[in-house]
N, C-alpha and C positions, 0 to 999 in steps of 0.2 A: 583101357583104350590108349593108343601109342598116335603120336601125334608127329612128323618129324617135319624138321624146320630147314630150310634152305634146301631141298634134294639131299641132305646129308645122313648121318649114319646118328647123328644123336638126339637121342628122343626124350619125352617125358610121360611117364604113367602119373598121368590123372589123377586117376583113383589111389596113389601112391601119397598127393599131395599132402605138406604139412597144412593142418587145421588146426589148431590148440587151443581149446578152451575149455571149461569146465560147464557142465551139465544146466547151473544156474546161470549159465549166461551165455544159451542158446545163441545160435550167430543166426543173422535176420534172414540168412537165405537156408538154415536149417529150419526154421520155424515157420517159413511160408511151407516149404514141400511136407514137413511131418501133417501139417493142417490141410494140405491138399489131401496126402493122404490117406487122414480121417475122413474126410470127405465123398471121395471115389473110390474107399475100400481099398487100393494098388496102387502103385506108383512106380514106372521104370525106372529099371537099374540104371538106365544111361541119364534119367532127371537126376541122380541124385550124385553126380561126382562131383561135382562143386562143394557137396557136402557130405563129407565124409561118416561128419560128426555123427550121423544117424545112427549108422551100423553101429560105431564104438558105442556109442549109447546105448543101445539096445531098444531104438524108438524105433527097428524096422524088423522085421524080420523076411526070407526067404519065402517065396509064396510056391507051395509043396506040389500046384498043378504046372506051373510054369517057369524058369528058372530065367526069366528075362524079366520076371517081375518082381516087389515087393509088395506084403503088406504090412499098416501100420501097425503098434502094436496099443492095445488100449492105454490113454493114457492113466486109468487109475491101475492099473496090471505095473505100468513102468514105474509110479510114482513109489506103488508099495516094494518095489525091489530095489528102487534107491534109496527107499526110509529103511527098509528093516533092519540093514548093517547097524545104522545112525542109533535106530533105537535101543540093538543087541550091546552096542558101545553103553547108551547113555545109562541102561540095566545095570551092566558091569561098574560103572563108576557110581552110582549111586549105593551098588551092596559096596567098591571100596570104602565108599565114604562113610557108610556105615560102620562098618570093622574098624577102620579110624575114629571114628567117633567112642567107640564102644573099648580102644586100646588107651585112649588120652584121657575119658571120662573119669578114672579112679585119681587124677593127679592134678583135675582142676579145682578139687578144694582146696589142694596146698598149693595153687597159685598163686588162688584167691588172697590166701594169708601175708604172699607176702609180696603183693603187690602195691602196699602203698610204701612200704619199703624200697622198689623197684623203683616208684617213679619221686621219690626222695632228690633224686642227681639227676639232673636234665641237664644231656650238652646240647647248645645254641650253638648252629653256623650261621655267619653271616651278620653283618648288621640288620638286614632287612628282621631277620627272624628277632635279634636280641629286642631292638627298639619295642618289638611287639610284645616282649613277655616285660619287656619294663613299664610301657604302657597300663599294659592288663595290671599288673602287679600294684602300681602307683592309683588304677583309678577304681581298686578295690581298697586302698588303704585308709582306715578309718584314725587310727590315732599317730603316727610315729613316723617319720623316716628318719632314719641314717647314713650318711652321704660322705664316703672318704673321696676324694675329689684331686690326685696329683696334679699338676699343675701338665707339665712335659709337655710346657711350651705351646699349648693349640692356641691356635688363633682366636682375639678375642672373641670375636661375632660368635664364635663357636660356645665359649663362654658364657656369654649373654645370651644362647637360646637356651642354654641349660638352664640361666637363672629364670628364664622364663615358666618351661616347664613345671616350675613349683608351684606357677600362679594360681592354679586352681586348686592345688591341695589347702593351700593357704588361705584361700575361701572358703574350703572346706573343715578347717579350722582345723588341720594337721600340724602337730608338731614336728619341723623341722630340723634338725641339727645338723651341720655339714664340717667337716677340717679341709681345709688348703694348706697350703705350704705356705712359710711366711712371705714369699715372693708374690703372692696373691694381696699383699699391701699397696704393690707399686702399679695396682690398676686400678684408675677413676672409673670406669665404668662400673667392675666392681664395687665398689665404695659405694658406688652412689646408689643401686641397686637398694644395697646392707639398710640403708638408711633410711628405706622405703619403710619398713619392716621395724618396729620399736613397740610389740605387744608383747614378747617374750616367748611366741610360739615360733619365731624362728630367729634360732642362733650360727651366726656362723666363729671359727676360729681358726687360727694356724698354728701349727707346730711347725720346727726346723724339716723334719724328714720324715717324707710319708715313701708306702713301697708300692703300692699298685691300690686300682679303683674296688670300692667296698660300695654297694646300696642293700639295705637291710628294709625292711617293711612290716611293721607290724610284729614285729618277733618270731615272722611265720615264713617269709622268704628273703633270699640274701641271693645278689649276683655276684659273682667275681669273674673277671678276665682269664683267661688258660693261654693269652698269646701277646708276644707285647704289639703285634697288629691289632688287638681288641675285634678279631675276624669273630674267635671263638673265646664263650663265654658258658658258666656254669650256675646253673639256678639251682639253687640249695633249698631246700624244706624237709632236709632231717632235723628234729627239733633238736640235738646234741649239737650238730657243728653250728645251724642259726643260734645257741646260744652260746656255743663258744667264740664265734664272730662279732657277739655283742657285747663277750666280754676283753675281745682283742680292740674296739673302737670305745669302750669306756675307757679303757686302759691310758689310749693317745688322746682321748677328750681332757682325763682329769690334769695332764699334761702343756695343754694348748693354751694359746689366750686369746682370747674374745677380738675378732679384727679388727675393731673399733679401736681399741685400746692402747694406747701410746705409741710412739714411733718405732718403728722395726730396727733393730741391732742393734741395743746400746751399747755403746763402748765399755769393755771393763776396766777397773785400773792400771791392769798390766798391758794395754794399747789394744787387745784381741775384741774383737766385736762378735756376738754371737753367733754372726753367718761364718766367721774365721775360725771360730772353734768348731764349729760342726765340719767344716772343709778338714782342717785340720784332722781331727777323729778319722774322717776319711782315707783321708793319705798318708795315714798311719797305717790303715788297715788293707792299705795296698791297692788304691781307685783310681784309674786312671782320669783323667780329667771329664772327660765326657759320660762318665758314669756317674760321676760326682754331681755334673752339673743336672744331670737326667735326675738325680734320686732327691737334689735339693730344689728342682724346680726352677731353674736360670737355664740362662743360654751359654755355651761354653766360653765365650767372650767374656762373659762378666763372671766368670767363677776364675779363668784363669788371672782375673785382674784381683780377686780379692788373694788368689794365691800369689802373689806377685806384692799385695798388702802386707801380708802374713811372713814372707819372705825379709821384708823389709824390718818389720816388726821385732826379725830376731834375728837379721843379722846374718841370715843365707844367704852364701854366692851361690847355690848349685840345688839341684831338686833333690838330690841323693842329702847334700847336709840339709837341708830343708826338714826332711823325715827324720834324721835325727837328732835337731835341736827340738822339734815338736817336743821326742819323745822327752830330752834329756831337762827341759824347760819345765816338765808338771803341769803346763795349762792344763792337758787333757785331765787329772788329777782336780780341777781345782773348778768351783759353782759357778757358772756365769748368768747373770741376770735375762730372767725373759724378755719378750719384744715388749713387756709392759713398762718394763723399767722397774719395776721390784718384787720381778718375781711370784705377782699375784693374780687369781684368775678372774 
């Protein structure tokens, strides 16, 4: 039906009209007329342009005595010719799924085999996820952690939640042992922590230079960092690398000394103090300062001051002769006393 508007020449067919929608979501003026007419058996062609959707549907069909009518069509006639594609489909994917199942079936025994191999190496994104696998890990531990712990400068508070952390292993009557870098002497907070703690199941120590974070658990799982954002991190429980990790942190333990333990850097006789010879060693081996001070645990302020010691020390006007009185001097060659003061742990 043609409708025109203003006396003019342009018109709209009706029955042309856009109607879009899908079968499940009957529009409310197709749903009243399809129910009318189930109803009254027929329904005018000209009831039903508002609603196209009928015909697309297949909810009407052409009534064979009158051609100005419809009828409805039953609705369980309509339903089963819009189920039966749905069901011919859901047929076909279930024999797919089948033949899939029956091509992968010969290869799940040897998946089986090596899938505790598989999940050996877990990478962690994110801190939210790390926190949780060190969590889980720490509140299944029954005897042991090992805790390499660089320093790189975090803010204490950050510090003191860490030491916090231990608290309940430590009730739980876990052995503790952790290394810091010897810059972890010049925190009272620290300190005062250490002090809490004198039953011998937890020990802390420093060495001059650690390289990145180590937690070990039980001999069965070990974290390490894969980013120096500490975004991304790797849970280890192949028992070869957790025992080669344990024998890379006995290594820097039998090395370390108890942070309790005498004043940090003693002086040697030749004027170098231990945090000068480990700089040294450094800047030998071509560290810029801010690498230096990242790998020994200071802030670049106070490393460029100990290098400016050390300068003095030997008699460097220039950073260039600096590196080669190092070398040409032999300190690096020669024992220098640990932060205990003699060298004992």
């Amino acid at each position: 039906m043609f409708r025109t508007l203003g006396g003019g020449d342009l018109t709209i067919n009706r029955t042309k009209a856009t109607h879009p929608h899908s079968v499940t979501e009957l529009c409310e003026e197709g749903g009243r007329l399809y129910a009318n007419a189930l109803r009254t058996g027929r329904i005018a062609r000209t009831d039903v342009e508002l609603a196209p959707c009928l015909m697309e549907f297949a909810l009407l069909h052409p009534d064979p005595d009158d051609a100005n009518w419809l009828r409805p069509v039953p609705p369980a006639i309509a339903l089963a010719q819009r189920l039966n594609p749905i069901e011919r489909e859901i047929t076909d994917r279930r024999r797919l799924s089948i033949e899939m199942a029956d091509v992968f079936e010969p290869f799940m025994a040897l998946s089986a085999q090596v899938t505790e191999s598989a999940h050996s190496i877990s990478v962690l994104e994110g801190l939210d996820r790390i926190n949780a696998a060190l969590d889980l890990a720490t509140a299944q531990c029954q005897n042991e952690v090992l805790a390499v712990q660089p320093s790189h400068r975090h803010p204490e508070r950050r510090l003191i939640e860490a030491l916090e952390r231990d608290r309940p292993l430590i009730d739980r009557g876990v052995r503790i042992r952790t290394l810091y870098q010897h810059t972890a002497r010049y925190s009272p907070e620290r300190l005062a922590w250490v002090d809490k703690f004198t039953d011998g199941k937890v020990e802390y120590r420093t060495i001059d230079e650690l390289v990145e974070r180590l937690i070990i658990c039980d001999e069965t799982v070990a974290f390490i960092p894969i980013q120096d954002d500490r975004q991304v991190a790797l849970e280890l429980r192949h028992p070869g690398l957790v025992s080669y990790l344990i024998k890379v942190f006995e290594f820097m333990w039998s090395r370390a000394v108890p942070l309790s333990a005498g004043a940090p850097y003693e002086t040697a006789p030749d004027g170098i103090t231990n945090i000068q010879h480990s700089i040294a060693k450094l800047l030998v081996e071509g560290h810029v300062d801010e690498a230096i001070a990242r790998r020994l645990g200071m802030n670049v302020r106070t490393c460029r001051a100990h290098i400016a010691k050390l300068a003095t020390a030997l008699g460097s006007g220039s950073r260039a002769q600096l590196g080669f009185l190092i070398a040409q001097s032999g300190i690096l060659n020669q024992d220098h006393p640990t932060p205990g003061g003699d060298g004992s742990l």
